[in-house]
C-alpha atoms as a printed R data frame, in Angstrom:
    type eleno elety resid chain resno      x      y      z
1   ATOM     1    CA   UNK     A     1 54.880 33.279 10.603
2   ATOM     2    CA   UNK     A     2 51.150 32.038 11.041
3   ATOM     3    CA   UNK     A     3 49.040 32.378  8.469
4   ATOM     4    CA   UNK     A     4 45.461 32.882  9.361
5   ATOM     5    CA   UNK     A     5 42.585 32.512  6.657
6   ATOM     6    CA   UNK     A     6 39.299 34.521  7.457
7   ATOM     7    CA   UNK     A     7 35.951 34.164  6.110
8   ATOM     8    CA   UNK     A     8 34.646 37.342  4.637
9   ATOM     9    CA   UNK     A     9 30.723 37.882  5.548
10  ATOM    10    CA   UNK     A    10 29.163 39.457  1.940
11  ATOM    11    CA   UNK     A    11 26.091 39.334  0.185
12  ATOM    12    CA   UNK     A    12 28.001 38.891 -2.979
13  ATOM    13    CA   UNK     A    13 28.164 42.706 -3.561
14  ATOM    14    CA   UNK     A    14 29.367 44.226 -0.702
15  ATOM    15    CA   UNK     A    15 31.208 43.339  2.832
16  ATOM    16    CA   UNK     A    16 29.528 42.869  6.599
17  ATOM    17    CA   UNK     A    17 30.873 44.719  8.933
18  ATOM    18    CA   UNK     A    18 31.392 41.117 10.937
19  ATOM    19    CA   UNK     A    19 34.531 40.637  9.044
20  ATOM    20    CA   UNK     A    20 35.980 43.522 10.927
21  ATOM    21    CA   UNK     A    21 35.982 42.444 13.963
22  ATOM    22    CA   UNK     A    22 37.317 38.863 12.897
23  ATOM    23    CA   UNK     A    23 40.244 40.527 11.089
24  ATOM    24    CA   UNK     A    24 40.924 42.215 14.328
25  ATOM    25    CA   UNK     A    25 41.158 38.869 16.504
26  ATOM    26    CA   UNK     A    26 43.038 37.080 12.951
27  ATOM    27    CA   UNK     A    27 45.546 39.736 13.238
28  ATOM    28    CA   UNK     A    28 46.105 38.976 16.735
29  ATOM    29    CA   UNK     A    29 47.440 35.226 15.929
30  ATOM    30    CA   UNK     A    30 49.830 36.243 12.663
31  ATOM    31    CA   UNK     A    31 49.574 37.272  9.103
32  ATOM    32    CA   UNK     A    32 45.888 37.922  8.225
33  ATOM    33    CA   UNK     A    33 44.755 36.404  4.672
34  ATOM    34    CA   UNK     A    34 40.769 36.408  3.849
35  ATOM    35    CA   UNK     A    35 38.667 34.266  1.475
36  ATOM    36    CA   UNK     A    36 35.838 35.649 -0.846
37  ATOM    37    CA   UNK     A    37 33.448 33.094 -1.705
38  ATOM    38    CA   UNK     A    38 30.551 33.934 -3.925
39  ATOM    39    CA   UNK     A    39 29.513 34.427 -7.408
40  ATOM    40    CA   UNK     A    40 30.157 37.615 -9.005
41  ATOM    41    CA   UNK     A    41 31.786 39.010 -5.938
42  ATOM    42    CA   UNK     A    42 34.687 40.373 -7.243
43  ATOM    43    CA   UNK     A    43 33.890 44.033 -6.013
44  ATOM    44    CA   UNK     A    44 33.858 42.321 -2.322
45  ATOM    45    CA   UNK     A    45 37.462 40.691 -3.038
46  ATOM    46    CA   UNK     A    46 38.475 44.127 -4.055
47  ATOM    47    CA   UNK     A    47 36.694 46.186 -1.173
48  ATOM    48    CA   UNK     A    48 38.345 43.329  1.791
49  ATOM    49    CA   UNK     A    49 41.726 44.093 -0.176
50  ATOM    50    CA   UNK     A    50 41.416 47.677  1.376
51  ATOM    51    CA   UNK     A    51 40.907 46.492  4.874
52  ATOM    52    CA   UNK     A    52 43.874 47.538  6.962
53  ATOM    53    CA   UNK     A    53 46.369 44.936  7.696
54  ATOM    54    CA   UNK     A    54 45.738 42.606  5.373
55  ATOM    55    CA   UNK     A    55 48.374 40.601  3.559
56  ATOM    56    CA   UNK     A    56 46.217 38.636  1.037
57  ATOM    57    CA   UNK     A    57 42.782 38.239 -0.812
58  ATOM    58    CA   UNK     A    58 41.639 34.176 -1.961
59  ATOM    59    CA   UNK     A    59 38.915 35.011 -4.026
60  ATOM    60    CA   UNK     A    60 36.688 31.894 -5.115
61  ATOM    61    CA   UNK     A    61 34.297 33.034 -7.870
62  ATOM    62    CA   UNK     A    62 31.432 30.608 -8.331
63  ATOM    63    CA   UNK     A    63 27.900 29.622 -8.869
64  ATOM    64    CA   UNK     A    64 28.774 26.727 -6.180
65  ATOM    65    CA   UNK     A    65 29.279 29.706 -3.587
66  ATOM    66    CA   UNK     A    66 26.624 31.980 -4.159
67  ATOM    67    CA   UNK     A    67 24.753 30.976 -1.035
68  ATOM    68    CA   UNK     A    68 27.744 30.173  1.175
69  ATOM    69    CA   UNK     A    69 26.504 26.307  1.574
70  ATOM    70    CA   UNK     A    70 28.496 24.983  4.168
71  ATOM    71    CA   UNK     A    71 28.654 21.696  2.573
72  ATOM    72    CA   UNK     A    72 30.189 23.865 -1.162
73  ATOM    73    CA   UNK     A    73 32.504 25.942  0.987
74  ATOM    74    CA   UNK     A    74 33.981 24.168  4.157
75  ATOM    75    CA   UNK     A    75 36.177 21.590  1.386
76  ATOM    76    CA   UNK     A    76 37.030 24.762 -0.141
77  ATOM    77    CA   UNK     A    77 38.401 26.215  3.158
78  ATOM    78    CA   UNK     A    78 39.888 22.848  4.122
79  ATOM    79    CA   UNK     A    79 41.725 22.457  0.868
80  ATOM    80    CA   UNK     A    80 43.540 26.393  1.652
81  ATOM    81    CA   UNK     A    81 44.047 25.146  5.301
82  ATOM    82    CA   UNK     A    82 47.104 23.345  3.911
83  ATOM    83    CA   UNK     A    83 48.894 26.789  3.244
84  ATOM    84    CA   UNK     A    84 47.227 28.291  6.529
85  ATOM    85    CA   UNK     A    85 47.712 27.785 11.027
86  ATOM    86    CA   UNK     A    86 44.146 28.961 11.642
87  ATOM    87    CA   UNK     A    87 40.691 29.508 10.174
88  ATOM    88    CA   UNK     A    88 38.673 32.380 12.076
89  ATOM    89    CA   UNK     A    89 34.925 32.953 11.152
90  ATOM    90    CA   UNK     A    90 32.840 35.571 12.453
91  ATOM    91    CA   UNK     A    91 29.950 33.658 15.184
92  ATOM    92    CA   UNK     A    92 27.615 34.829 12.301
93  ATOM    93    CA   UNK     A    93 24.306 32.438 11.075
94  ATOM    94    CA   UNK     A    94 26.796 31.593  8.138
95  ATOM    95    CA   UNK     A    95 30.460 31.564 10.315
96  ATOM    96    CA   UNK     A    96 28.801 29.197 12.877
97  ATOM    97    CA   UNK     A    97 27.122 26.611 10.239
98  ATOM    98    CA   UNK     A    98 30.867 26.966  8.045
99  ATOM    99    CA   UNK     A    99 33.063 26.534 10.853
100 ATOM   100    CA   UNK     A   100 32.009 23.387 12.290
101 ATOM   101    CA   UNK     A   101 32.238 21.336  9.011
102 ATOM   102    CA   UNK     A   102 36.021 22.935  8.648
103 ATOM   103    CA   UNK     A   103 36.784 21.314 11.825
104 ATOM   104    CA   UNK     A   104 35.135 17.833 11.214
105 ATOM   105    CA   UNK     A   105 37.138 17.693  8.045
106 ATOM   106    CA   UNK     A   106 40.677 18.727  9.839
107 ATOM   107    CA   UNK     A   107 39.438 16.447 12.352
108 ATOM   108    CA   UNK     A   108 40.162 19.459 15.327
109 ATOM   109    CA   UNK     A   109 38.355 20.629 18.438
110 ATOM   110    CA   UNK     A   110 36.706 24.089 17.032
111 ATOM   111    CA   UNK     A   111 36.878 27.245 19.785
112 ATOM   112    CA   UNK     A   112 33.886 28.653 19.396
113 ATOM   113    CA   UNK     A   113 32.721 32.736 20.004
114 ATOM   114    CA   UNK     A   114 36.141 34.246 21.259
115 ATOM   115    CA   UNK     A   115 36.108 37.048 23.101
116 ATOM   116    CA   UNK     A   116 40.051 37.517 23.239
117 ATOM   117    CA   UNK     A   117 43.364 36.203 22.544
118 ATOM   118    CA   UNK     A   118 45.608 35.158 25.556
119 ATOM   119    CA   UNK     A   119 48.391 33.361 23.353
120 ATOM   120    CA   UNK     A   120 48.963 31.768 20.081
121 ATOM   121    CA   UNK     A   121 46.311 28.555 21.334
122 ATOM   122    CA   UNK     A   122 45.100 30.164 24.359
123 ATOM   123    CA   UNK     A   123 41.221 32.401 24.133
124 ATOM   124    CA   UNK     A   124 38.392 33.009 26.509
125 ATOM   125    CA   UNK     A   125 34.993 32.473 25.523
126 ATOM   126    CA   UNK     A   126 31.770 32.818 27.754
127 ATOM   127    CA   UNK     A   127 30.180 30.120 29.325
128 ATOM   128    CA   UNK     A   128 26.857 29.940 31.143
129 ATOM   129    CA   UNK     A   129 25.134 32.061 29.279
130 ATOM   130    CA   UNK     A   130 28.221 35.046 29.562
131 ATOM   131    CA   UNK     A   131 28.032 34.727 33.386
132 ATOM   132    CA   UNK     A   132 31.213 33.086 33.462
133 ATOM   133    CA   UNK     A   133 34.290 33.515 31.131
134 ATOM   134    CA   UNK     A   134 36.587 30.342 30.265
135 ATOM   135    CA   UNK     A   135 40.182 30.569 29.454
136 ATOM   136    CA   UNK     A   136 40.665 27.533 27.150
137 ATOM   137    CA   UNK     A   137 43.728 26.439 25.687
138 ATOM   138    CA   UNK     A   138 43.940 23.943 22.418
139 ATOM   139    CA   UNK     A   139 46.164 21.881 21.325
140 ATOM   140    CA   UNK     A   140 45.573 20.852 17.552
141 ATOM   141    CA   UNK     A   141 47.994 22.089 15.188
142 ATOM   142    CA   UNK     A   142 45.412 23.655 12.623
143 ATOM   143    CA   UNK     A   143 43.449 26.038 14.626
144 ATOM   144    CA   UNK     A   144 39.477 26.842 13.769
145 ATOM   145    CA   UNK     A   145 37.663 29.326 15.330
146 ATOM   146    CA   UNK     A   146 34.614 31.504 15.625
147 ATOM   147    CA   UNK     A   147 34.400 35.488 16.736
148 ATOM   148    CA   UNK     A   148 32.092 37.065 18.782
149 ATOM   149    CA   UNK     A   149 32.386 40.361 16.757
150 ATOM   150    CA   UNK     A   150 31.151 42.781 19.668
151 ATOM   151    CA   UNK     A   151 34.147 41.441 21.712
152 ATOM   152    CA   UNK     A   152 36.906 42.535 19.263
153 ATOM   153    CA   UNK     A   153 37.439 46.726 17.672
154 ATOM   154    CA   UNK     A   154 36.415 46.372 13.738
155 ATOM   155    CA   UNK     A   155 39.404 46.815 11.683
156 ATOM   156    CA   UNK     A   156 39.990 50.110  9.515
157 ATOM   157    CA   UNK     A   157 38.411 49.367  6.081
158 ATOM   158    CA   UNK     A   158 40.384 51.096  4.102
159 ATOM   159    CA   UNK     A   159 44.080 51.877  4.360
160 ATOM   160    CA   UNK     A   160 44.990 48.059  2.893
161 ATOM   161    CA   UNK     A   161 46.597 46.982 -0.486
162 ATOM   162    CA   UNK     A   162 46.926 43.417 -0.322
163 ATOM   163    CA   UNK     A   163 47.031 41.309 -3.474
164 ATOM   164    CA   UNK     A   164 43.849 39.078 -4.759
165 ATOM   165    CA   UNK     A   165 44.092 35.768 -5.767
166 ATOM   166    CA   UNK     A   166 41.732 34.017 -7.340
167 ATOM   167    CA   UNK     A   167 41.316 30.234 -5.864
168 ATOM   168    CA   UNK     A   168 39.185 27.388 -7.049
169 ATOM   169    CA   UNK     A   169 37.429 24.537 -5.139
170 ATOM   170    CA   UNK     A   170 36.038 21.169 -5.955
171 ATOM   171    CA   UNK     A   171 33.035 23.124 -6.933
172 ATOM   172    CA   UNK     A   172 28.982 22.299 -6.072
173 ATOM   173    CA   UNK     A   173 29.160 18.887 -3.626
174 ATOM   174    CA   UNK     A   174 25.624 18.178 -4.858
175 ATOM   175    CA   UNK     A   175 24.791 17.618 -0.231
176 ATOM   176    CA   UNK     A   176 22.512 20.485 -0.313
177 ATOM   177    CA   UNK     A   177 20.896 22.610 -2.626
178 ATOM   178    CA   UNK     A   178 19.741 26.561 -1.994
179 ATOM   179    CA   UNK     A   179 15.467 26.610 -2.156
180 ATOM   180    CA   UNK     A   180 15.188 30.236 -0.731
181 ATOM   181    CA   UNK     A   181 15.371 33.087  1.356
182 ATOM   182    CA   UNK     A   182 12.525 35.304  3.005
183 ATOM   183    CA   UNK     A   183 15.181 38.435  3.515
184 ATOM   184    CA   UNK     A   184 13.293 40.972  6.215
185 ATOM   185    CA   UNK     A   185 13.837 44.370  4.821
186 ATOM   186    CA   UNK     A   186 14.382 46.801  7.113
187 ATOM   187    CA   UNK     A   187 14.778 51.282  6.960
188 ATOM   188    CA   UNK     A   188 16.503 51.008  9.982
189 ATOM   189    CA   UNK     A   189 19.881 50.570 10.993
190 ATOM   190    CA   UNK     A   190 21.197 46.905 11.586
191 ATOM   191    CA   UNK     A   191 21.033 45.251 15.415
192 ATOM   192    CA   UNK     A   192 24.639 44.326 15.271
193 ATOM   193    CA   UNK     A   193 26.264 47.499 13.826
194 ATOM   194    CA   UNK     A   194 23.374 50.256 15.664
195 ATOM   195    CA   UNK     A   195 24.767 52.799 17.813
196 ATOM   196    CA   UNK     A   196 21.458 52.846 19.560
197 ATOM   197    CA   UNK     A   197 19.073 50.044 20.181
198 ATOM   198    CA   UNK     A   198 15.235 50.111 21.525
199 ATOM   199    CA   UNK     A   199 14.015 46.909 22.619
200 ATOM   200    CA   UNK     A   200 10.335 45.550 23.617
201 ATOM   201    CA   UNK     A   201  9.268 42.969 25.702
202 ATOM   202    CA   UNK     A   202  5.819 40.613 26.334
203 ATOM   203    CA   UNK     A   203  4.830 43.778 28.033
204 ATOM   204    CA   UNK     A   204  4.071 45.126 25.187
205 ATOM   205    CA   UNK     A   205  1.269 42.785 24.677
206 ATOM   206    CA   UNK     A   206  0.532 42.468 20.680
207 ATOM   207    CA   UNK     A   207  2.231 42.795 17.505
208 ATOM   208    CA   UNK     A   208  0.146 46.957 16.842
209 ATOM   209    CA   UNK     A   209  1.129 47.767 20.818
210 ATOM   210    CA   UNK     A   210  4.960 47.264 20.064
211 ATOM   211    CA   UNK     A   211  4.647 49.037 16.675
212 ATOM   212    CA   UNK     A   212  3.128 51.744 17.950
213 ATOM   213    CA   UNK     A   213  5.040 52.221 21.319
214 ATOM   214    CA   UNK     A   214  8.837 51.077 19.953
215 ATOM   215    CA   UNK     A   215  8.611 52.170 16.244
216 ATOM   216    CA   UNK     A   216  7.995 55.968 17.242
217 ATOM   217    CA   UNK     A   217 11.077 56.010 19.539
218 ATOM   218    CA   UNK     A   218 13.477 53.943 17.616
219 ATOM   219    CA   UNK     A   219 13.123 56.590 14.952
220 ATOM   220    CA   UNK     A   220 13.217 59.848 16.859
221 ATOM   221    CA   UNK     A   221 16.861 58.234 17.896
222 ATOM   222    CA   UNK     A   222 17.915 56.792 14.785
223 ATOM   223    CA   UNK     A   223 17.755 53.839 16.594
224 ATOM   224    CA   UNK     A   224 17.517 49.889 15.930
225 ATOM   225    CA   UNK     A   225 14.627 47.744 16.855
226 ATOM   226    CA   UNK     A   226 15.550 44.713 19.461
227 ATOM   227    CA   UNK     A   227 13.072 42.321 21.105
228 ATOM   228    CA   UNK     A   228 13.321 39.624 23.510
229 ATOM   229    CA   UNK     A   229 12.626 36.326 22.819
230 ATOM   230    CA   UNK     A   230  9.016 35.990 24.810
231 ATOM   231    CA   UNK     A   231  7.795 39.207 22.228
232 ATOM   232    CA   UNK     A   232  9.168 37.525 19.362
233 ATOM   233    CA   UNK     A   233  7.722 34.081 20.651
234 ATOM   234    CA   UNK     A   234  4.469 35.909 21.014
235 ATOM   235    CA   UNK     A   235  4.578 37.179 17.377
236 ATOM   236    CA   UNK     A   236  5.208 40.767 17.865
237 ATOM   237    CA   UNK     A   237  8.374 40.849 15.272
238 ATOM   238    CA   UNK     A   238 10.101 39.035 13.241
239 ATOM   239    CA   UNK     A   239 12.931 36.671 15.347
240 ATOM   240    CA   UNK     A   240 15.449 39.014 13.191
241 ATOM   241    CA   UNK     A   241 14.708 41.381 15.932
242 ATOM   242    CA   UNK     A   242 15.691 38.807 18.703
243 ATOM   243    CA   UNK     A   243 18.448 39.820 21.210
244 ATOM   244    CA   UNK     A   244 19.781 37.141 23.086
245 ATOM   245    CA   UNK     A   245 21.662 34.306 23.786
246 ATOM   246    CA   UNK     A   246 20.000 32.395 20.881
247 ATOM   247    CA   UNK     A   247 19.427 35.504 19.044
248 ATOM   248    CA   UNK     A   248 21.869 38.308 18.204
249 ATOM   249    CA   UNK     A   249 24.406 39.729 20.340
250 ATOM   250    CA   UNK     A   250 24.770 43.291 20.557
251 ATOM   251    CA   UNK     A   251 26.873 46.311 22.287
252 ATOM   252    CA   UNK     A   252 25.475 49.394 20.845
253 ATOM   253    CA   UNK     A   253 26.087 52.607 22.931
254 ATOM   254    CA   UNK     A   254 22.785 53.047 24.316
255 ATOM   255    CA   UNK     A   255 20.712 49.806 24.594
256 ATOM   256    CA   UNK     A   256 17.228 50.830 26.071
257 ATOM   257    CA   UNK     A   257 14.981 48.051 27.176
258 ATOM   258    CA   UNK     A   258 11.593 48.633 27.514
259 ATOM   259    CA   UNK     A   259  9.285 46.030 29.144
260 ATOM   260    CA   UNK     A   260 12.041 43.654 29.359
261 ATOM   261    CA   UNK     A   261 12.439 41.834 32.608
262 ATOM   262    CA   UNK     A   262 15.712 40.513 32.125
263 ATOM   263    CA   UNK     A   263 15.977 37.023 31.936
264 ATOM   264    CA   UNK     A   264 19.262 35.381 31.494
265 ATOM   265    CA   UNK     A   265 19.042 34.310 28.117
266 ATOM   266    CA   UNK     A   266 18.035 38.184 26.740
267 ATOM   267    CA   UNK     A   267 21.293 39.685 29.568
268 ATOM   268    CA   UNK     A   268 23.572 37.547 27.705
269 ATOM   269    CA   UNK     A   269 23.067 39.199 24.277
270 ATOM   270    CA   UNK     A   270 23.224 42.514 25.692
271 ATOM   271    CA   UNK     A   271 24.745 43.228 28.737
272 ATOM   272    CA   UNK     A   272 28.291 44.416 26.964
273 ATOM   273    CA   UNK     A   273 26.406 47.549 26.208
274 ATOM   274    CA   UNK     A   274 27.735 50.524 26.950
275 ATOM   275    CA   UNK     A   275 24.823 52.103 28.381
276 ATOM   276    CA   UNK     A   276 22.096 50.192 29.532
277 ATOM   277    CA   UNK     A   277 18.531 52.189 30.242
278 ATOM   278    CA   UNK     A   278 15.622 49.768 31.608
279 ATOM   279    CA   UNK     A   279 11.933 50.890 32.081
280 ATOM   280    CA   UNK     A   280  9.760 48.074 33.483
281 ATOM   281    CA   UNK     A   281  6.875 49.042 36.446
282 ATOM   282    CA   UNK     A   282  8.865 46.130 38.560
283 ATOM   283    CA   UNK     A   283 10.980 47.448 40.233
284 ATOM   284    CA   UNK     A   284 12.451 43.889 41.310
285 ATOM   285    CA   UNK     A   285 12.878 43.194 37.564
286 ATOM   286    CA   UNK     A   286 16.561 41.542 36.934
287 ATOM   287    CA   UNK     A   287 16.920 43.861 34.524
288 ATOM   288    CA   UNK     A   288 17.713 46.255 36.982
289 ATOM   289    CA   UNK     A   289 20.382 44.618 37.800
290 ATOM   290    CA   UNK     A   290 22.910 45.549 34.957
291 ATOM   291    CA   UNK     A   291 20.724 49.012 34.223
292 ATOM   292    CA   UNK     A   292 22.896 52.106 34.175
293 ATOM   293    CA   UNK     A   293 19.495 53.977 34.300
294 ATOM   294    CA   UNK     A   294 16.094 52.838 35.855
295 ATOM   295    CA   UNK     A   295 12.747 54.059 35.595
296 ATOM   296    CA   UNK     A   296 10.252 52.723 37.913
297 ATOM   297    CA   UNK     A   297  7.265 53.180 35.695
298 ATOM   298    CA   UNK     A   298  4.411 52.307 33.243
299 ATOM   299    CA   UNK     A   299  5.872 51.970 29.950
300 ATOM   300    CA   UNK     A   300  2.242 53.023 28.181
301 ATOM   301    CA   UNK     A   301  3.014 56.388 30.093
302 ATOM   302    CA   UNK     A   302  6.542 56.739 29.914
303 ATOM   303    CA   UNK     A   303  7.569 56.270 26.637
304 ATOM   304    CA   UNK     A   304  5.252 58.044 24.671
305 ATOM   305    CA   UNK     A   305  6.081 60.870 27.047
306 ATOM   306    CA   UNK     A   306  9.838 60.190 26.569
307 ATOM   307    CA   UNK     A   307  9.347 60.312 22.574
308 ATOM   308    CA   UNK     A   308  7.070 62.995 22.738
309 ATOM   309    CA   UNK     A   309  9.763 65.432 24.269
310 ATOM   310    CA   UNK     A   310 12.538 64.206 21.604
């Protein structure tokens, strides 16, 4: 049977919902097995052991991996490639800098942000920007592979019993060294995993303007904070908040974009929503386009309106 080795997404202390969806495409290819890399991350090993359908848990316990360098933890994942068919990373900031190094090292082609399974070689993947879908077939013999997580159903996380195994690699490379993270802390729910999402635009004009017209909103729904790239260009938020093709990707339920016009680059990251709500006083706005609901209309005017009758 294939053996397929995912990388868990963790913080050291608890699991990303990212993994989810990459067990979900792992399981489509054979017999799932996942690898905990970190330091002091056994509670992860033992949390992924409860995700349905799992067979196995490698857990490699560290100092080396306790900022999942690429250059510390792609020899790692090459060295367990010699028991495994295919390596499957979620097309996360850390699966997509991970991934690539695996393949240099197996010396394969990587297929990169999934969005299904056709055979046992065989995925699609989007291409121009998402407005056109590739059916690409490989043929290397170790397979390596990144997940667009909104494409696949997360997997149960609980429900599982597979064994963990602790694993050991060759240990810190000495390439790279970790000087620091600025983490942005945020109340509100995460753009990836948000049933809901509110997103601004340049229309908003400043950084106070999008506070005070998206911030009120968001939280009368419960909702995540999104931005396109020309608001976070213009320093309105953080680029955490970006939605796009060079920012996150999203599918929430309700996506509501506000201000937005709808270039291609901001479509691609969210035009899998479910439901997608545009207000934006041009009407001949692309956004329009892929809008479930439209509203013709002044955002100044129609969205503290909207909020105030929430």
């Amino acid at each position: 049977m294939t053996k397929v080795l995912v990388w868990v997404e963790h913080d050291n202390a608890s699991l990303k919902d990212a993994t989810l969806s990459a067990v979900t495409a792992a399981s489509e290819l054979g017999e799932v097995h996942l690898l905990v890399a970190g330091v002091a991350c056994a509670a992860v090993a033992d949390q992924a052991a409860k995700i349905a359908g799992v067979a196995k848990v490698h857990l490699a316990d560290s100092a080396a991996f306790a900022n999942a360098l690429p250059e510390n933890v792609a020899p790692l994942v090459v060295e367990l490639m010699g028991h495994h068919d295919a390596f499957v990373a979620p097309a996360t900031s850390n699966g997509k800098n991970i991934a690539p190094r695996v393949a240099a090292l197996l010396d394969v082609m990587q297929v990169s942000d999934i969005l299904s399974v056709e055979g046992p070689k065989t995925f699609t993947r989007p291409t121009y920007a998402g407005n056109a879908i590739a059916t690409v077939e490989t043929s290397d013999a170790k397979l390596v592979i990144t997940v667009r997580g909104t494409a696949f159903a997360k997997a149960e996380p609980t429900g599982g019993s597979a064994a963990v195994e602790a694993v050991s690699g060759a240990g810190d490379s000495g390439l790279s060294s970790f000087a620091g993270a600025e983490i942005a802390k945020n109340e509100r729910p995460e753009l990836t995993s948000a049933r809901i999402i509110v997103s601004g635009g340049r229309a908003l004009k400043d950084a106070e303007t999008f506070k005070a017209t998206i911030f009120p909103l968001a939280d009368k729904l419960g909702a995540a904070v999104g931005a396109s790239r020309a608001a976070v260009d213009a320093g309105y938020v953080p680029n955490d908040f970006q939605v796009g093709q060079t920012g996150k990707i999203v599918a929430p339920e309700v996506y509501i974009a506000i201000g937005i016009s709808g270039a291609i680059q901001h479509l691609a990251g969210m035009k899998d929503s479910k439901t997608i709500v545009a207000i934006n006083k041009d009407e001949d706005a692309p956004i329009f386009q892929v809008a479930d609901i439209g509203l013709v209309a002044d955002l100044f005017s129609a969205v503290p309106e909207l909020t105030g009758k929430l």
